[in-house]
DOMARTI-39156 format. One record per residue (C-alpha): chain; y, x, z. Coordinates in steps of 0.5 Angstrom, whole numbers, plus 2048, in hexadecimal, padded with zeros to 3 digits. Layout:
! residues N
("A" (Y X Z))
...
END
This chain:
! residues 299
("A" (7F3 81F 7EE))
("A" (7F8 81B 7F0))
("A" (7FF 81D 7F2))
("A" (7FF 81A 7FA))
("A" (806 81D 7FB))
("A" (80B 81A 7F6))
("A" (812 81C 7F6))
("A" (816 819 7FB))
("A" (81B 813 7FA))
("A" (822 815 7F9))
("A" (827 817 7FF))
("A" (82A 812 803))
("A" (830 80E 800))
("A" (837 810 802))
("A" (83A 80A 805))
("A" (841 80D 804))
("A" (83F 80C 7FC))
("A" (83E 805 7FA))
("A" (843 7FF 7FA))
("A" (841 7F8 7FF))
("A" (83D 7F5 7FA))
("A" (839 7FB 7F8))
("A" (831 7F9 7FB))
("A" (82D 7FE 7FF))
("A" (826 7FC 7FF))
("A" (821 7FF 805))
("A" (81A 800 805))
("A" (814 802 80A))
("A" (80E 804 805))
("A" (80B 80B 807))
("A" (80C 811 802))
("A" (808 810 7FD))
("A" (80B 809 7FB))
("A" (811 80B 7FC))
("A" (813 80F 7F6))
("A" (811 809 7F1))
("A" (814 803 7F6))
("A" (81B 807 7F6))
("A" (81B 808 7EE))
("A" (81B 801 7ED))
("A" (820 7FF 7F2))
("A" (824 804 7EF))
("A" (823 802 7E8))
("A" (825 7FB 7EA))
("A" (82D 7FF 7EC))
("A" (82C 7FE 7F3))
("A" (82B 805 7F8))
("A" (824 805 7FB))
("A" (824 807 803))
("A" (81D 80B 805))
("A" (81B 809 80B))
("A" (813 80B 80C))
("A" (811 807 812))
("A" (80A 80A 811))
("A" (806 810 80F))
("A" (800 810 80B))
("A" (7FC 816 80B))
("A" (7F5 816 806))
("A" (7EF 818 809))
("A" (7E9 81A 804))
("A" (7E5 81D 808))
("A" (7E1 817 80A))
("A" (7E0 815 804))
("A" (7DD 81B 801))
("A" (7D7 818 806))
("A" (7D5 813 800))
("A" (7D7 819 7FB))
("A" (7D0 81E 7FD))
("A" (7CA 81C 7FA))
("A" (7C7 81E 800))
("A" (7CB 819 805))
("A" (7C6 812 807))
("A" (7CB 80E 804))
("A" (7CD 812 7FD))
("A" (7D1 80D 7F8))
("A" (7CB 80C 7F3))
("A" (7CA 807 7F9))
("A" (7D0 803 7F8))
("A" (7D1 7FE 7F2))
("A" (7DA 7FE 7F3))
("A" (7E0 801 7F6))
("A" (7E5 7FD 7F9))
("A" (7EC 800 7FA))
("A" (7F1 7FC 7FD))
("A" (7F6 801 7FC))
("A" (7F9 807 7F8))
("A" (7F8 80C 7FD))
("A" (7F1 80B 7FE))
("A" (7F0 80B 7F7))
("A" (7F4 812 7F6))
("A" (7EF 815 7FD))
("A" (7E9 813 7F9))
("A" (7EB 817 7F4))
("A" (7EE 81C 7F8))
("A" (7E6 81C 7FB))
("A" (7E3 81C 7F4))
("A" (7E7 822 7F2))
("A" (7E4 826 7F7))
("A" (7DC 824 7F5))
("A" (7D8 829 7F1))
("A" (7D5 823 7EC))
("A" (7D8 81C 7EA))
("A" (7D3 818 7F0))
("A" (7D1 812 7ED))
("A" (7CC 812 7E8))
("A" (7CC 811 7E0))
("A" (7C8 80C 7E0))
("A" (7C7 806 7E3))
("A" (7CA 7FF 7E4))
("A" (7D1 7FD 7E4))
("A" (7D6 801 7E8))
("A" (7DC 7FD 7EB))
("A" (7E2 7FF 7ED))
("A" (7E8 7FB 7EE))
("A" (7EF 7FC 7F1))
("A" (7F6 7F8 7F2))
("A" (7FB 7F8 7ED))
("A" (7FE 7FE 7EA))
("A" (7FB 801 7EF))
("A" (7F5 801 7EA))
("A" (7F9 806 7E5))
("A" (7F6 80C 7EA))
("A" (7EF 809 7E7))
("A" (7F0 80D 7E1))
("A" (7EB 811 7DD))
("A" (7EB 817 7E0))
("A" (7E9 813 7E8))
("A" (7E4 810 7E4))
("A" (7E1 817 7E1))
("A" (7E1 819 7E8))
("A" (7DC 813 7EA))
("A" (7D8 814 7E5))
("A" (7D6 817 7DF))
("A" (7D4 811 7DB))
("A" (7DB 80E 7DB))
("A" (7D8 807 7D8))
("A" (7D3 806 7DE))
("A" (7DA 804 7E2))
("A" (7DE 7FE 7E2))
("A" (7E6 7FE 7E4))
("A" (7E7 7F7 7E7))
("A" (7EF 7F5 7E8))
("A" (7EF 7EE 7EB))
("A" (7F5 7E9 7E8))
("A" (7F8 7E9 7EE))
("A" (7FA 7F0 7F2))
("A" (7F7 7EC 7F9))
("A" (7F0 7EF 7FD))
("A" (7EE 7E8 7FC))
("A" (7EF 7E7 7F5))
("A" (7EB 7EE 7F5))
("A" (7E5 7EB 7F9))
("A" (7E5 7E5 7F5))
("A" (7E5 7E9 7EE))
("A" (7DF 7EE 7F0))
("A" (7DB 7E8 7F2))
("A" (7D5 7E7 7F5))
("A" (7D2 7EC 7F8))
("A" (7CA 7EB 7F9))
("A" (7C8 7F1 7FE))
("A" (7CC 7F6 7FA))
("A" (7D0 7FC 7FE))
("A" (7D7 7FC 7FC))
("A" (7DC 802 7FF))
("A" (7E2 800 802))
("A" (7E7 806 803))
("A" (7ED 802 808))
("A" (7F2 806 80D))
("A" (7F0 808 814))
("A" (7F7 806 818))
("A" (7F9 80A 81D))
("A" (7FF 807 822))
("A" (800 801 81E))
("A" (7FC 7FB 81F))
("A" (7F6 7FA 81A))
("A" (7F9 7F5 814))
("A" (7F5 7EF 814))
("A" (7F4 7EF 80B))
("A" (7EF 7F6 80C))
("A" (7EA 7F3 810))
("A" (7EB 7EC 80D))
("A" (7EA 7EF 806))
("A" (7E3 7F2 808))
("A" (7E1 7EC 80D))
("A" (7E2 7E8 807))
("A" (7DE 7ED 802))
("A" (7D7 7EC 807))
("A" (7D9 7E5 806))
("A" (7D8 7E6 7FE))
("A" (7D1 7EA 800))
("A" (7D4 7F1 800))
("A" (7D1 7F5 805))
("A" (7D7 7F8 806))
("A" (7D8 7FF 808))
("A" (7DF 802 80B))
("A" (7E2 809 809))
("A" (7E8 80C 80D))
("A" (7EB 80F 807))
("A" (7F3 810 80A))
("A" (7F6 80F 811))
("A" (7FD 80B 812))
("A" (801 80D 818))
("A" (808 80A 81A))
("A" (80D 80F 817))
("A" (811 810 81E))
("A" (816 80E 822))
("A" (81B 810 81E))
("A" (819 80C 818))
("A" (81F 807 818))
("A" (825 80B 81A))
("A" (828 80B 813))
("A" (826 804 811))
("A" (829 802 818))
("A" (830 807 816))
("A" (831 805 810))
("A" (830 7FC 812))
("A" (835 7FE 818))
("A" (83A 801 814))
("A" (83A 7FE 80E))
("A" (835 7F8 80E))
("A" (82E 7F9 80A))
("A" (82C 7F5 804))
("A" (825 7F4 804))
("A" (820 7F6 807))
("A" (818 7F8 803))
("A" (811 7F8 806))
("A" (80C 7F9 802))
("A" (806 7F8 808))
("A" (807 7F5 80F))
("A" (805 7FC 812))
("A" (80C 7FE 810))
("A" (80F 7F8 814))
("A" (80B 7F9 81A))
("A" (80D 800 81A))
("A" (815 7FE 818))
("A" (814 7FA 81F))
("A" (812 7FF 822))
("A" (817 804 81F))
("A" (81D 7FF 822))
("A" (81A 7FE 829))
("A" (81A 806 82A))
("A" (822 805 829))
("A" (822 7FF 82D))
("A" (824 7FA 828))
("A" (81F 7F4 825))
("A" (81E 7EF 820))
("A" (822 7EB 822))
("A" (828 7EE 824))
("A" (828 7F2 81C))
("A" (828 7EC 819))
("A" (82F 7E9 81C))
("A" (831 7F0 81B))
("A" (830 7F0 814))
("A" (831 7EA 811))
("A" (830 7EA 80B))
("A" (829 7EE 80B))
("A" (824 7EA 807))
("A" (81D 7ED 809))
("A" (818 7ED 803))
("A" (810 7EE 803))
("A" (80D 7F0 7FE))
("A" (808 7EB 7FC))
("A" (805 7E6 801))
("A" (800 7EA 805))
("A" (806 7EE 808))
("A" (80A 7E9 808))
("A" (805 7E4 80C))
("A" (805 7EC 811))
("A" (80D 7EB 811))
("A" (80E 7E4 815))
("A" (806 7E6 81A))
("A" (80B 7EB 81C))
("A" (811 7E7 81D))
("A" (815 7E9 817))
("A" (817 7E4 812))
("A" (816 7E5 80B))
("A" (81C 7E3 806))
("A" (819 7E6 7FF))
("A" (811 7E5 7FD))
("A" (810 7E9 7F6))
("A" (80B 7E4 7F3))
("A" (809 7EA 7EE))
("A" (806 7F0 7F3))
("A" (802 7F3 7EE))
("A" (808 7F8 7EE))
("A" (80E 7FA 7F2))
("A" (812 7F6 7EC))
("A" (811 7F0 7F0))
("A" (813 7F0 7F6))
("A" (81A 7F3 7F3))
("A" (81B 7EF 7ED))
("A" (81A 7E9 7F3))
("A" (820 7ED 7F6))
("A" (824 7EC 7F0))
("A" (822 7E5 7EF))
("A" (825 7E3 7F7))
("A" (82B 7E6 7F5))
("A" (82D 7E4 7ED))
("A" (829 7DE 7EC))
END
């Protein structure tokens, strides 16, 4: 079983310990990003700033509905999974840890299931023993480039195959175009497409931004990372509850550079207003976006 509830980032900088030029870097993933992104920054001598502006909770249960031999639409009638994130990957696995018998048959045609970057380290023997007794029947599909576009031209021409689709159900937020583009252009390819709310995203509060905005006010903020436009919506929201908006905390804090992790967030960012500085151009991993950081500012 995957671990859902990995350690947290590390507490927050103390501004009375660094000099001027020491960069301080803010970012909004939810918790179970976080750790991973903070490491790298701090890998790179900056301090990570952890500012969650959404909460993503796992939800297996409607999962286990495709698990059960006895359920109408079992998994042996599907031909793919398509996991669009690492969260629906690990609510997966949490639903298959908790069935009697792997629920795909041994035999049988090819079975795909394909994931974004490093999210398809999570697709390890282990998962695919849980899926199915006969490892071989099952096909690990990584596009070349971390994007759902990229994902629906790998997988290719459906021809009336099913294929299960575990996406976020958003609460409180406003539904990013990229999830229902995703399996819009999936039924285009001929998959007859079927959605799985396999985790819940909700905005974080209206507390979220109080200590990115503290320390921007009192000793200015470096940069500032969103890995999804969720975040940015909820960053938004965050600001309006303290009565600031975008454009006054850009004029605050001059030297802000805003960075996006890969194009799909980025293209979110500038929907909702907020201009993008940095655009990792290698977003299989978080690596990306903060080696572009570094690129702006030394090269």
């Amino acid at each position: 079983m995957q671990n859902l509830n990995p350690p947290l980032p590390p507490p927050l900088p103390n501004p009375n310990q660094f000099s001027d030029h020491h960069r301080v870097i803010a970012f909004t993933t939810p918790q179970n990003y976080a750790t991973r992104l903070s490491t790298i920054i701090h890998h790179k001598g900056w301090t990570p700033l952890w500012c969650p502006t959404v909460i993503i909770e796992p939800t297996p249960e409607p999962i286990k509905h495709f698990l059960s031999s006895q359920s109408k639409t079992p998994l042996d009638q599907f031909s793919a999974i398509a996991f669009t994130s690492r969260t629906g990957i690990s609510s997966f696995s949490q639903a298959l840890s908790q069935t009697e018998s792997p629920p795909l048959s041994p035999t049988g045609d090819t079975f795909i299931i394909s994931a974004l970057g490093k999210d398809s380290e999570l697709l390890d023997s282990s998962f695919i023993s849980k899926l199915c007794k006969n490892p071989e029947r099952v096909r690990v599909l990584i596009p070349p480039v971390a994007i759902p576009r990229m994902m629906v031209e790998s997988l290719g021409e459906g021809t009336g195959h099913k294929i299960l689709c575990p996406v976020p159900l958003v609460i409180g937020l406003e539904e990013p175009p990229v999830v229902p583009e995703f399996l819009e252009d999936l039924a285009g390819k001929g998959w007859v497409v079927v959605r799985v709310n396999a985790y819940e995203t909700r905005w974080a509060g209206p507390h979220c931004v109080e200590e990115v905005v503290k320390w921007g006010d009192e000793n200015g903020l470096d940069a500032i990372v969103f890995t999804s436009s969720g975040e940015v919506e909820g960053f938004l929201k965050g600001l309006k509850e303290m009565g600031l908006d975008w454009g006054r905390v850009r004029r605050q804090w001059p030297r802000l550079v805003v960075a996006a992790h890969g194009p799909v967030t980025a293209a979110g960012a500038e929907r909702l207003g907020v201009g993008v500085d940095v655009v990792s151009t290698r977003f299989d991993s978080f690596d990306g976006v903060v080696d572009a950081l570094a690129s702006k500012w030394f090269m």
